[in-house]
N, C-alpha and C positions, 0 to 999 in steps of 0.2 A: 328658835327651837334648837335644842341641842340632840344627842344619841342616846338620851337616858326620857327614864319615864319613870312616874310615881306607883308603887306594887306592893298595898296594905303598908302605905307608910315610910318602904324603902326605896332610896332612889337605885335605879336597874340599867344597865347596860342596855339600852333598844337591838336588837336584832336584824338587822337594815334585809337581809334576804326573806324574812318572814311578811316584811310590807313588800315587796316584789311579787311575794308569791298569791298576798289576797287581792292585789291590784291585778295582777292577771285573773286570779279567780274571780272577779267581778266584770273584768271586761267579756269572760266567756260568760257571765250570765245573760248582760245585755245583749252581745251584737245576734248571739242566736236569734234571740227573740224580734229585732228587725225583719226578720225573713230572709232565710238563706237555703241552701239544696239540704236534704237529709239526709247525706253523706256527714257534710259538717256539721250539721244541727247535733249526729248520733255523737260524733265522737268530742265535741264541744261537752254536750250533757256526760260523758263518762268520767270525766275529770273536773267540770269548774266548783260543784257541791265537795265531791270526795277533797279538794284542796281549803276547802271551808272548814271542815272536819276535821281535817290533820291538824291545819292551824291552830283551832280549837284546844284539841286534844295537846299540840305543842305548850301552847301558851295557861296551858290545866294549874292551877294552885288548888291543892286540898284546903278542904274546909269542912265545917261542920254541917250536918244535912241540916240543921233547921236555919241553919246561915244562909247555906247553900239555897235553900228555895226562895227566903226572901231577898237576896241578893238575886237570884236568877229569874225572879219573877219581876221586879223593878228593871232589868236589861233587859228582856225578853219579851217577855208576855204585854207590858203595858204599851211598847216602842207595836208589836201586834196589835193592838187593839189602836193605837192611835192612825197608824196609818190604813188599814181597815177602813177604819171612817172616814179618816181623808180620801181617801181610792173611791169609798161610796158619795162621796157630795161629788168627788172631781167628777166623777164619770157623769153624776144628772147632769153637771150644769154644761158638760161638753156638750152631752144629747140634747140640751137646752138650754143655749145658753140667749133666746131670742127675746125672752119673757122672763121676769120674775115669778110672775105666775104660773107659767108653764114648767120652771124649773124646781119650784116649790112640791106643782101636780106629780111630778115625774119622781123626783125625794120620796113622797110619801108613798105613791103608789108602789114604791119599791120595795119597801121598807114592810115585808113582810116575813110569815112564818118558815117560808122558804128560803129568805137572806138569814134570819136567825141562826135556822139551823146549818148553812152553809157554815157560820160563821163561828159559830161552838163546837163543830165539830173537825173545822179545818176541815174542809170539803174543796182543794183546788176547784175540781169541774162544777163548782155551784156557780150560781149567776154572781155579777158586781164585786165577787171574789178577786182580792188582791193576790195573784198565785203566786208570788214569789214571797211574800211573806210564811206560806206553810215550811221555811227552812227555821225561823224563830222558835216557832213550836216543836219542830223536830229536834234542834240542839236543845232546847230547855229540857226535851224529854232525855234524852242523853247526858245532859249533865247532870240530872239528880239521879240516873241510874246510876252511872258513873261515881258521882259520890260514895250512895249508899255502896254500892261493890269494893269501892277503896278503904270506907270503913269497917266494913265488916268481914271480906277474906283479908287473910295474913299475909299473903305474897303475890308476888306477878306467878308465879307457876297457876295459881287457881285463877286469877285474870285471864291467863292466855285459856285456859279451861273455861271457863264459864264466857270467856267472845266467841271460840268455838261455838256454844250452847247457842249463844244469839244470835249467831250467822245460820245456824243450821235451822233456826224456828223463820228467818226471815227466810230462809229458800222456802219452808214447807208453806209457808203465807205465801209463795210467790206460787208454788206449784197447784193448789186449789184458788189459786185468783183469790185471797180472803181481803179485802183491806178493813181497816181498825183506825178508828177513830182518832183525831188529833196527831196524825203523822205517826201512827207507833210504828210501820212500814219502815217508813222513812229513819225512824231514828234505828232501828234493829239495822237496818242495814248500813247506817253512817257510822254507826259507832264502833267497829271495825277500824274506820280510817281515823277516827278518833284517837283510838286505844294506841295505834301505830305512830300517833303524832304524839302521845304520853310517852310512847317509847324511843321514842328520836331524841328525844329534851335528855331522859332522864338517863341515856346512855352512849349518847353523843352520839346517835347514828350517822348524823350528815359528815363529821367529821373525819368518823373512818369512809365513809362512800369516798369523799373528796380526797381522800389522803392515800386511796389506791388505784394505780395509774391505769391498772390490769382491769379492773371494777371498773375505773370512768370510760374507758374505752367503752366497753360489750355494753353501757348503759346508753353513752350518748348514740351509739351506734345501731342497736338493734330495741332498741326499747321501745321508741318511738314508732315504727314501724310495725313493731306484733304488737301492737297498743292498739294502731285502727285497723288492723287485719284482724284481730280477735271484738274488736269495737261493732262493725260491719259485719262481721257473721253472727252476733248474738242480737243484729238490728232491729227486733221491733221493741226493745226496752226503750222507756222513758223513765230514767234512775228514779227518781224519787216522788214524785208528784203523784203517785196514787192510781198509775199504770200499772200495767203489768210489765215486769224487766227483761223479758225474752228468757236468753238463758242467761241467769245470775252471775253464775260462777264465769262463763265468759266475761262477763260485765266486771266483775270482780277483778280479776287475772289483768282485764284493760286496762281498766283505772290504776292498778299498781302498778303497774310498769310504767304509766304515761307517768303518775305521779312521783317515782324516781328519777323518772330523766328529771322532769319542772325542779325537785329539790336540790340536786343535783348543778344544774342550769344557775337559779337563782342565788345559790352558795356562793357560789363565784362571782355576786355582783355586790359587793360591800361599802360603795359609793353611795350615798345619801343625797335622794333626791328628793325635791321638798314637794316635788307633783306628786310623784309616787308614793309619799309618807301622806300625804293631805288626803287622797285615794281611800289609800290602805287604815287609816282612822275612821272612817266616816262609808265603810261597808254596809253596814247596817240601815243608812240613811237611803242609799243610793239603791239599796235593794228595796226600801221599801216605798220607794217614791218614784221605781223603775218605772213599775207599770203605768203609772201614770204619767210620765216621762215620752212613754211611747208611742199611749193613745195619743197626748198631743202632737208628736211629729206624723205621726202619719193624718192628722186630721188637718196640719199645715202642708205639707209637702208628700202626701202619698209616698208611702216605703215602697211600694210597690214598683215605684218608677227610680227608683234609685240602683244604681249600681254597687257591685262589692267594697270602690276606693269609701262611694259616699257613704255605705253606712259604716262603714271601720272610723270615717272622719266624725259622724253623725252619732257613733259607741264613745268615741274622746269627748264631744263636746257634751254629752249626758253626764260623763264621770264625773267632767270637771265643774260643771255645774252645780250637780248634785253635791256634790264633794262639798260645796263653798255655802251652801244651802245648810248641810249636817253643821259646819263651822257656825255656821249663826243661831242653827236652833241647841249648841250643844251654850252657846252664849248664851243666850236669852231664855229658849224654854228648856233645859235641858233633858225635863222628864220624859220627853216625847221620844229621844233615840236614848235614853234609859240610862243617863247620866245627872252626877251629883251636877252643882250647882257651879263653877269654877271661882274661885278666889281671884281677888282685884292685882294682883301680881301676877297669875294664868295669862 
């Protein structure tokens, strides 16, 4: 594997700090979710989504909206619904895995109008719900907003105008408790970090942060710091999964400033690493094969009984695992994490 990649045709320069930075955002999805204090859990959840988002929004190619949804419904939507199913068969045959028969009983018994609707409506707190998959649906709804807004206003001036708009309907959803169906929460409020990661690419933001010495100072220095002091006082948010966020705009204000220092941080590491790059391709796998990743370890070795080394070791060996896992189904079935099919030279 070389630092270039194929993009509608053209061969592209890879990015080596933008695979650093989803490999971090992936290892803060897992280790939270082993179980750790609520200090880290809070300030883990402020940044590992929002760094999803920027990525995102980094790595944005305009295209056409009727392109746009069948492309993003083949990456998206269908890599959702496969592991979905996979999370629902994994989970019977865990809770039964004694009997055929009892794991059959346990399938169907499940397999009702309360999974349905968990399941169409992207309901995280429904039962047999794969919760980390509701980020799929969230970006898919962001990217065809996204689109449509790039087609139809004329400039970033109404961009910046109309994210305002969407930031301020996601607080007023935040301040009567409304949530809406299929993550539109979630995406109101990601595509903020989104729009900031369009803006990075298309104006080289990382490049002036990096190239003023005054700027990296007050960034590496104090950013970090008013990130979980403003993290911890807006504490009972839970960013995106269909909680209520505390106070937002604290939540907001966190996330950006943690997510400058991380851009920032990561810039600076242009060395190509073939764990990190293996990781950072294969996000979407590892998210969506997390949870079931996790019930098994705790149903072999109780997380409960584990200390902080073991599960930071126990978050590396899920990555990499997982990681080698998306590589075979990106080979074989590639539909499943919502890739073409690779050619015999790949």
């Amino acid at each position: 594997m070389n630092n270039k990649y194929l993009e509608n045709g053209n061969v592209t320069k890879r990015e080596i700090w933008v695979d650093y930075l989803k490999a971090i955002a992936i290892f803060l999805v897992i280790f939270p979710h082993l179980g750790v204090n609520d200090k880290f859990f809070i300030t883990s959840m402020i940044i590992n989504i929002p760094l999803f988002f920027f990525c995102s929004g980094y790595l944005y190619k305009q295209i056409e909206i009727k392109k746009a949804f069948k492309k993003y419904f083949y990456r998206l939507i269908i890599p959702y619904i496969c592991f979905n199913i996979f999370e629902f068969v994994f989970e019977s045959l865990l809770e039964h895995h004694e009997s055929a028969s009892a794991f059959l009983h346990n399938l169907i018994s499940n397999f009702d109008i309360t999974y349905l609707i968990t399941f169409f409506t992207v309901d995280v707190h429904g039962t047999h719900f794969n919760m980390m998959t509701w980020y799929l649906i969230a970006l898919f709804v962001v990217l065809i907003l996204f689109t449509t807004l790039k087609q139809y206003l004329k400039n970033d001036k109404q961009l910046v105008a109309t994210m305002l708009i969407l930031v301020a309907l996601a607080y007023l959803l935040n301040m009567f408790e409304l949530q809406i169906p299929w993550e539109i929460n979630g995406a109101l409020v990601g595509i903020a970090f989104f729009f900031v990661g369009y803006l990075f690419k298309k104006y080289k933001l990382h490049e002036f942060m990096s190239s003023n010495n005054i700027l990296n100072f007050i960034i590496l220095i104090t950013f970090p710091l008013v990130s979980v002091i403003l993290a911890l006082k807006g504490n009972k948010f839970s960013w995106f999964v269909g909680g209520i966020y505390g106070n937002i705009l604290l939540s907001y204000a966190s996330s950006f400033l943690l997510l400058f220092f991380m851009i920032l941080v990561t810039y600076t590491l242009q060395n190509r690493n073939k764990l990190i790059y293996l990781i950072s391709v294969n996000t979407l796998t590892i998210m969506g094969l997390g949870v079931s990743a996790i019930k098994l370890s705790d149903k072999t070795m109780k997380l409960s009984s584990l200390n902080t080394v073991d599960k930071i070791v126990l978050t590396a060996l899920i990555l990499i695992i997982l990681a080698i896992v998306g590589e075979l189904l990106t080979r074989y079935v590639p539909i499943i994490v919502g890739r073409k099919k690779l050619k015999e030279s790949d």
